[in-house]
TIDRENBA-200199 format. One record per residue (C-alpha): x, y, z; residue in one letter. Coordinates in steps of 0.1 Angstrom, whole numbers, padded with zeros to 4 digits, always signed. Example, Ala and Ser with C-alpha at 12.3 -4.5 7.8 and 13.67 -1.06 7.14 Angstrom:
% residues 2
+0123-0045+0078a;+0137-0011+0071s;
This chain:
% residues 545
+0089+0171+0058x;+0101+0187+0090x;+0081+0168+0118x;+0058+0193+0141x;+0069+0190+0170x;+0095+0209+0193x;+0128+0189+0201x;+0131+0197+0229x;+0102+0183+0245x;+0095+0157+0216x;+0094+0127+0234x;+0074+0137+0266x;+0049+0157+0241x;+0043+0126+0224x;+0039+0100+0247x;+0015+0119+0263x;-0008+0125+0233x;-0005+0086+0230x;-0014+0077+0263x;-0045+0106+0258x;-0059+0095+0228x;-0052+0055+0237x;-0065+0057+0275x;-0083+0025+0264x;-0056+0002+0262x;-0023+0027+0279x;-0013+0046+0303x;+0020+0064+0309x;+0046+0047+0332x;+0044+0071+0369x;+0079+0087+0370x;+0095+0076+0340x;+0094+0081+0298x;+0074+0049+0291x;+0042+0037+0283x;+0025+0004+0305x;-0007-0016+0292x;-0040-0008+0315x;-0036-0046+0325x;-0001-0045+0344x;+0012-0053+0361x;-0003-0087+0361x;+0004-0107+0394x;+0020-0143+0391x;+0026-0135+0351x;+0057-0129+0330x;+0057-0092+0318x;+0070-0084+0282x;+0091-0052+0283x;+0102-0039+0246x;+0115-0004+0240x;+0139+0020+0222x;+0139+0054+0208x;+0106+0074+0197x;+0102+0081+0160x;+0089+0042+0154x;+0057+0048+0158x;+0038+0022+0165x;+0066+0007+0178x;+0075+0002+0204x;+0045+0024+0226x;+0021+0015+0199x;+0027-0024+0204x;+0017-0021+0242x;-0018-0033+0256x;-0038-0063+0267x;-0023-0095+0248x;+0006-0077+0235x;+0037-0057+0252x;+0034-0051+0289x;+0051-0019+0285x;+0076-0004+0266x;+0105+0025+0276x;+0105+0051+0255x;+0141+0071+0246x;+0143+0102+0225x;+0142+0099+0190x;+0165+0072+0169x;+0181+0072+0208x;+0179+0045+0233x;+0162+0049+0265x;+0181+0049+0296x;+0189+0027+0320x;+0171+0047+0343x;+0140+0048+0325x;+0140+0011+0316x;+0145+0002+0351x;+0116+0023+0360x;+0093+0007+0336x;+0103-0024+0343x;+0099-0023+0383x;+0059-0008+0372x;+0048-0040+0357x;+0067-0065+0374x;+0040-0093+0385x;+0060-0115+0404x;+0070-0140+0379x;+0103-0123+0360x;+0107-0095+0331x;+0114-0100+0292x;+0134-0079+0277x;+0131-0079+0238x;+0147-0050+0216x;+0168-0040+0185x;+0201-0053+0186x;+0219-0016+0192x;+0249-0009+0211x;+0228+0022+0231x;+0198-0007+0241x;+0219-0035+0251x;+0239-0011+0275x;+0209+0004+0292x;+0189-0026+0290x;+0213-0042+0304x;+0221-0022+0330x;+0188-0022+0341x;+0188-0057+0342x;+0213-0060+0365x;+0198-0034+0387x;+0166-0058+0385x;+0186-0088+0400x;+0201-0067+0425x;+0161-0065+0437x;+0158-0104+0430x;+0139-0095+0402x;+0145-0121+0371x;+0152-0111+0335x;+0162-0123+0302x;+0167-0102+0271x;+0159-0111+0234x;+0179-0093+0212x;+0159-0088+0179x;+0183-0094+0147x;+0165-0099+0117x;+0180-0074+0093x;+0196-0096+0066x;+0214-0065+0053x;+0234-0055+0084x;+0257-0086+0091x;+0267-0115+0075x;+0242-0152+0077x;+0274-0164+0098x;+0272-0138+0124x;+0235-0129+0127x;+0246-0117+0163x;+0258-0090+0144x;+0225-0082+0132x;+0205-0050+0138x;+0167-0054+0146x;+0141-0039+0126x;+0106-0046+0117x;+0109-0084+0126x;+0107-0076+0160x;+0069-0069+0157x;+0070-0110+0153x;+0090-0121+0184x;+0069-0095+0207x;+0040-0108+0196x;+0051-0145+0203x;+0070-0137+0236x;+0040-0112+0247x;+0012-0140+0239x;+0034-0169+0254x;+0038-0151+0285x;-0007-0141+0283x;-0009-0178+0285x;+0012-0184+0315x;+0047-0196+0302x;+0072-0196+0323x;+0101-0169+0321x;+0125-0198+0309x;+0099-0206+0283x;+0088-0172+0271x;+0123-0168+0264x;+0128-0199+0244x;+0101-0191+0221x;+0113-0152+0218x;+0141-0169+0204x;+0131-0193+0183x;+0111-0164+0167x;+0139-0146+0162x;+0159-0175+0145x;+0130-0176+0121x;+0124-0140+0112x;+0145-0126+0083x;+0138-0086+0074x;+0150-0067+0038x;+0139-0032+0031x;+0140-0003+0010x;+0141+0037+0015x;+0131+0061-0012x;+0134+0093+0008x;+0151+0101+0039x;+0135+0117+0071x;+0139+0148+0091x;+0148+0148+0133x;+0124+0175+0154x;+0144+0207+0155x;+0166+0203+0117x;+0154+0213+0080x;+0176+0191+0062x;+0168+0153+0061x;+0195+0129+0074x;+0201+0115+0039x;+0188+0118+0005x;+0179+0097-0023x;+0188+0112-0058x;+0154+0116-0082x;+0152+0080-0101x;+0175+0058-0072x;+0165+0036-0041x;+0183+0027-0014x;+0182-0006-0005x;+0191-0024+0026x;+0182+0005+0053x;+0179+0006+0088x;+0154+0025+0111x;+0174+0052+0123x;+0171+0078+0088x;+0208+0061+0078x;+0210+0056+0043x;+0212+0018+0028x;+0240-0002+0020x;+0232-0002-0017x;+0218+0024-0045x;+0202+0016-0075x;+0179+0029-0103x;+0141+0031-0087x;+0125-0002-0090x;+0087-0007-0104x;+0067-0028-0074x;+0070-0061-0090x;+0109-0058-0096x;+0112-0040-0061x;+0091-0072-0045x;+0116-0098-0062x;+0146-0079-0048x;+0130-0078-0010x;+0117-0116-0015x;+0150-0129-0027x;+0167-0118+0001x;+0145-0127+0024x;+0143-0162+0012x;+0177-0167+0005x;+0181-0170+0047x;+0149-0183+0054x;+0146-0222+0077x;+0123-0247+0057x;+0088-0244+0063x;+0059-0235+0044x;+0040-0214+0061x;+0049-0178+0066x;+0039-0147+0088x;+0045-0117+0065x;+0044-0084+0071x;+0052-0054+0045x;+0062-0024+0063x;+0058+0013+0057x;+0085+0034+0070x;+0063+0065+0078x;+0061+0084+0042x;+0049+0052+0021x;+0012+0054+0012x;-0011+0024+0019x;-0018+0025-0013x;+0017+0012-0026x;+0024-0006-0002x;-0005-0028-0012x;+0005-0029-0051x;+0043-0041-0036x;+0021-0066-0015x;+0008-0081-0040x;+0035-0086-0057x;+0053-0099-0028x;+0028-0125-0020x;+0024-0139-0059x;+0067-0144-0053x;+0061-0160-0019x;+0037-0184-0032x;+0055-0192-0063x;+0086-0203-0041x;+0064-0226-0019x;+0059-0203+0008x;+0021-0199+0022x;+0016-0161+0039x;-0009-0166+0069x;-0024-0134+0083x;-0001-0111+0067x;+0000-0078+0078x;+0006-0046+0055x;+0008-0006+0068x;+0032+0009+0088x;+0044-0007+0121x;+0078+0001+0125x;+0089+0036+0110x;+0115+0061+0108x;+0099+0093+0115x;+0087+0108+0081x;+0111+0086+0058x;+0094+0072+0026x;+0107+0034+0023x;+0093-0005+0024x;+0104-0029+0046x;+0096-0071+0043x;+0096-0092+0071x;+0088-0127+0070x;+0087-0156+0100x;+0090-0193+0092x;+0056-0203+0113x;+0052-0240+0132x;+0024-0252+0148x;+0033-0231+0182x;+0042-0203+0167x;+0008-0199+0147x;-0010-0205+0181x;+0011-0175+0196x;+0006-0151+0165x;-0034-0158+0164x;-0038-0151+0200x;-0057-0121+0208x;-0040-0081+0216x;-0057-0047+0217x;-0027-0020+0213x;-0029+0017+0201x;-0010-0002+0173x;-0022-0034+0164x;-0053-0057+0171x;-0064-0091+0169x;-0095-0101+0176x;-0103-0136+0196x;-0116-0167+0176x;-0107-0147+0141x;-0074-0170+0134x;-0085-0181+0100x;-0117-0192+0075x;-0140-0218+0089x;-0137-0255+0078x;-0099-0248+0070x;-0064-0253+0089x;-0048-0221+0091x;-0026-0212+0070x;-0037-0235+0042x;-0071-0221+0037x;-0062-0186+0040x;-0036-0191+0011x;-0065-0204-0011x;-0089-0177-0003x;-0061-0154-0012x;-0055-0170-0041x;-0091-0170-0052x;-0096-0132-0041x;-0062-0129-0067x;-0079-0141-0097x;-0113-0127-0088x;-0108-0090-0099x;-0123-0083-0133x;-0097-0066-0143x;-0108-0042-0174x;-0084-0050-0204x;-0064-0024-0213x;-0041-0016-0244x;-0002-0026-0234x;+0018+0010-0229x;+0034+0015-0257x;+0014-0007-0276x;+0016-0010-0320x;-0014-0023-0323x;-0030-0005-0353x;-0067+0009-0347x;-0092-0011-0362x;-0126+0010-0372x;-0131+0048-0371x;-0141+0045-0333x;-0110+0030-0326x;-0095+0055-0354x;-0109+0089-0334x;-0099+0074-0295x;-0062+0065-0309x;-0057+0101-0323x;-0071+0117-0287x;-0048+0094-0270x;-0020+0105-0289x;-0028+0147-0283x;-0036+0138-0245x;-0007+0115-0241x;+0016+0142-0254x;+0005+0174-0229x;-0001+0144-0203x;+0023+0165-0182x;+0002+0200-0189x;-0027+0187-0181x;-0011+0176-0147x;-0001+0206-0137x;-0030+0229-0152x;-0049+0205-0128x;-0024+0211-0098x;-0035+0250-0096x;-0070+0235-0077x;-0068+0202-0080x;-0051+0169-0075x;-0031+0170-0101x;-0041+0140-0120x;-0063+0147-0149x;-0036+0141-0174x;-0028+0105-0160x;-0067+0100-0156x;-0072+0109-0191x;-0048+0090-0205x;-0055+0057-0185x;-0094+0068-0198x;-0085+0067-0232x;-0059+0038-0230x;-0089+0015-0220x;-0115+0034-0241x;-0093+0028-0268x;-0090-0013-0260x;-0130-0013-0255x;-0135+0001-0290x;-0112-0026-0302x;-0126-0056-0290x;-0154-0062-0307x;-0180-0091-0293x;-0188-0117-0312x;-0223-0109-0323x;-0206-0082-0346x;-0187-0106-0367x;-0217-0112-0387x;-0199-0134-0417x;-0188-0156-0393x;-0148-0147-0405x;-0137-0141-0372x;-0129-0108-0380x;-0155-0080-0366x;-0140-0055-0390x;-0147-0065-0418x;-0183-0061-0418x;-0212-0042-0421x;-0190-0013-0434x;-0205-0010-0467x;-0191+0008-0500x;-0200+0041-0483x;-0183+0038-0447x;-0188+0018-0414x;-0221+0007-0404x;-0231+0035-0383x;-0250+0008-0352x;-0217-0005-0351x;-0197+0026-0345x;-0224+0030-0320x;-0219-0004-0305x;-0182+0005-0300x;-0186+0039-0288x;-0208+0029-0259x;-0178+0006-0252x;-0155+0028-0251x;-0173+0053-0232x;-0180+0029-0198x;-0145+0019-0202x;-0133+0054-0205x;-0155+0066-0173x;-0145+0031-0154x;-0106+0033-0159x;-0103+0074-0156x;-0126+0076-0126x;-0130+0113-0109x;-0153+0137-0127x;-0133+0143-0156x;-0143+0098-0164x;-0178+0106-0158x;-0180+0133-0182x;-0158+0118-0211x;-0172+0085-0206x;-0211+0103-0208x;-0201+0123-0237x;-0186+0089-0256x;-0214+0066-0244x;-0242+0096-0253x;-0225+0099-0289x;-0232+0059-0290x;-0259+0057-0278x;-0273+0078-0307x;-0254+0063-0337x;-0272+0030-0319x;-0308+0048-0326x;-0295+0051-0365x;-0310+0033-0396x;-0288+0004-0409x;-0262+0019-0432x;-0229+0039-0428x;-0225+0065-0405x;-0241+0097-0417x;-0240+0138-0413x;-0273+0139-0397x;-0268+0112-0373x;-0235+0125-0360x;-0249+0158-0357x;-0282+0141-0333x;-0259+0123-0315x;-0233+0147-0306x;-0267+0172-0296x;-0276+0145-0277x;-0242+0143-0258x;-0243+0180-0254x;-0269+0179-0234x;-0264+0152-0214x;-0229+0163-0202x;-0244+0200-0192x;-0271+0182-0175x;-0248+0165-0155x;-0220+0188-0148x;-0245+0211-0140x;-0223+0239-0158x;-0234+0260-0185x;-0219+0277-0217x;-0195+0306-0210x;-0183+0287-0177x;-0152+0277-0188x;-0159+0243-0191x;-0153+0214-0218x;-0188+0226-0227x;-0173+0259-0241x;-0154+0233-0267x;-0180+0215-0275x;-0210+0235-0277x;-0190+0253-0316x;-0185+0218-0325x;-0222+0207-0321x;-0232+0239-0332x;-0215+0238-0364x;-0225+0200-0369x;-0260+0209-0368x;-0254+0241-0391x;-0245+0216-0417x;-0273+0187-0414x;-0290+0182-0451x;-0264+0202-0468x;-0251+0168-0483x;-0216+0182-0471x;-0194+0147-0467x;-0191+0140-0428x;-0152+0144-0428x;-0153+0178-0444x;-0182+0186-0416x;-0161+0169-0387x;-0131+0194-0394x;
């Protein structure tokens, strides 16, 4: 996607429509591209400057406020700032007490940082930088200097910011920025590359079916393609590298990063998976934080970061921030009656197993169907499953798109409903619910009905939208009926009610009527020619077709 805004006047646009819509928290630097918190400059206290290009978004403006960044200098976009305008931000929250610089490790920022730095001591104003360098995948575990800094550095500006809240010295702000650093290890993956303000062509491009892995945030491609990885394959890639680097200690801060493209919605499946891995290799996530905090424009991509926590370091990542960005809230730092880290990673393991999950049939599964309810769903799976694509695209016209995958997922779990029968239906006590009640005739028609309702509340739970209620109305209707029905097999005339029954149920519903173009224009011939046929003594197979 080609981002809105002119390039030209990209950055300045931007930052102010930040400092507009965030007036709460920011404000924009006087005189220079950057963005301070409405608390700075604070006298007699350390001031946290971060800073690099825009296009990061929340970083590195978005990480600015009370209890976070004092301000951060803003460059165009992927570009650093200047010295010039890093200098100026600087000098504008300067309380007396020295400046931290903390930023990517990029050639650009350690120049203009740097020179700004020195333009700071010429003033007798006191400065350290922390280079952020926790990309595993840009230097080798001898040479982390090397390193480039991506989302990681979210983690040692939250511990040098908080630190320097609580009145650290300069010296000792710095200390700590390190030691976060040291501890913070960062993998990530790009499926799609991003587009600069001002070009139609993305900076790189992922073929249909590949991943990159091992990108930066900067639209540069990775240092590795491979086939396109399902979230729990994807999540052991990104966690073995991680840990592979990663100090002893067992509790972690973890945060799973969207690039700008990746919806929340993955991101949380990949989380999941992330933190079942993390756990399983001894590690304990603590607060961990999943959405987008450092991005690449529009580029589609996940990101893991993870931070070896101690005691200290805990302290500093619970302490309380308000950014356009990010916000913690004071006296929130973890369940009552618990330690940290430990009782959060029971509560998550809890909330893990909690989910009642409704069983579903394995894709791909051979399982035969067991029982003409499970019979009839296993033949509509198989004509859905095959214009599953059709379906998709029919729906694309004025829709979302997904009825095919709706419908299939519907009838997958529809399918599994029918075929797990409760125990009160294995009445001769074999074990097996099929095998009885059937009669010489044909299946007991209450326990068809049984099955049917089943289905139909899996059907509407799993496929969701209208299409689920519908289907699963129509299903649970038909069931409902065979459920009214005198003991014996299934019958012509009890179809026929039920199915008259359903009928009118799903118009009632759908609020549509015959001639509407609607699934009732399908089944109102097939109930019609049902009833046509009731006390004819025509067999129900030779009716049904």
């Amino acid at each position: 996607m080609r981002p809105l805004g002119d390039a030209s006047t990209f950055k300045s646009d931007w930052i102010r429509g930040l400092v507009t819509a965030r007036s709460r928290t920011v404000r924009a630097v006087p005189g220079a591209y950057g963005v301070m918190s409405r608390g700075a400059p604070a006298y007699g206290r350390v001031a946290v400057v971060i800073g690099g290009g825009c296009g990061h978004y929340p970083a590195f403006a978005g990480l600015v406020g009370p209890g976070l960044a004092d301000a951060a200098a803003i460059g165009d976009v992927f570009t650093s700032p200047s010295a010039e305008q890093v200098y100026r931000t600087a000098r504008a929250v300067d309380g007396g007490a020295g400046v931290l610089f903390s930023f990517g490790n990029y050639a650009g920022d350690v120049m203009h940082f740097g020179l700004a730095a020195s333009r700071l001591a010429a003033e007798g104003i006191d400065s350290r930088t922390v280079l952020v360098t926790d990309d595993v995948a840009s230097g080798p575990p001898e040479r982390t200097e090397e390193r480039r800094g991506v989302a990681g550095g979210f983690f040692v500006f939250k511990t040098a910011a908080a630190a320097a809240h609580r009145g650290d010295s300069l010296e000792q702000v710095e200390a700590l920025a390190r030691h976060a650093n040291a501890r913070t290890r960062t993998y990530g993956a790009a499926f799609a590359g991003c587009t600069l303000p001002g070009h139609d062509e993305p900076l790189f491009t992922v073929e249909p079916g590949a991943m990159e892995l091992g990108l930066g945030i900067h639209g540069e491609a990775g240092a590795e393609t491979v086939p396109a990885l399902a979230p729990s394959d994807l999540a052991d890639v990104l966690v073995d590298r991680v840990l592979d680097e990663l100090p002893p200690g067992r509790r972690v801060a973890v945060l799973l990063n969207g690039l700008g493209r990746t919806t929340p919605e993955d991101l949380l499946i990949c989380y999941g998976h992330v933190h079942d891995r993390l756990v399983a290799a001894g590690r304990i996530p603590y607060r961990p934080e999943v959405g987008d905090f450092v991005t690449s424009l529009g580029m589609a991509g996940i990101s893991l970061s993870v931070t070896v926590l101690d005691d200290e370091l805990t302290a500093l990542y619970d302490a309380p921030c308000e950014t356009p960005g990010f916000t913690r809230i004071a006296g929130a730092s973890g369940p009552s009656g618990t330690s940290g880290a430990e009782g959060e990673a029971e509560d998550a393991a809890d909330g893990s197993a909690a989910a009642d999950v409704p069983a579903v049939l394995p894709e791909g599964s051979d399982e035969p169907p067991r029982g003409v309810a499970a019979e009839l769903l296993a033949a509509a799976l198989d004509v859905v499953r095959e214009h599953e694509e059709e379906l998709g695209r029919l729906d694309a016209v004025c829709g979302d798109g997904d009825h095919g995958q709706g419908m299939v997922r519907g009838l997958r779990a529809a399918l599994a409903a029918a075929q797990a029968g409760p125990a009160d239906e294995d009445e001769d006590g074999d074990g097996d619910a099929d095998s009885v009640g059937t009669g010489e005739d044909g299946e007991d028609a209450q326990r068809v009905g049984r099955r049917l309702l089943r289905a139909g509340t899996a059907l509407s739970d799993a496929a969701g939208g209208a299409s689920g209620a519908l289907y699963g109305l129509l299903l649970t209707e038909i069931g409902a009926g065979l459920g009214r029905s005198a003991e014996g097999p299934v019958t012509l005339d009890a179809v026929a009610a039920s199915v008259d029954s359903a009928f009118e149920a799903v118009r009632e519903l759908g609020g549509a009527e015959v001639g509407e173009k609607t699934l009732l224009d399908a089944l109102d011939p097939f109930r019609a020619g049902l009833l046509a046929q009731r006390g004819s003594g025509t067999p129900l197979a030779a009716a049904w077709t």
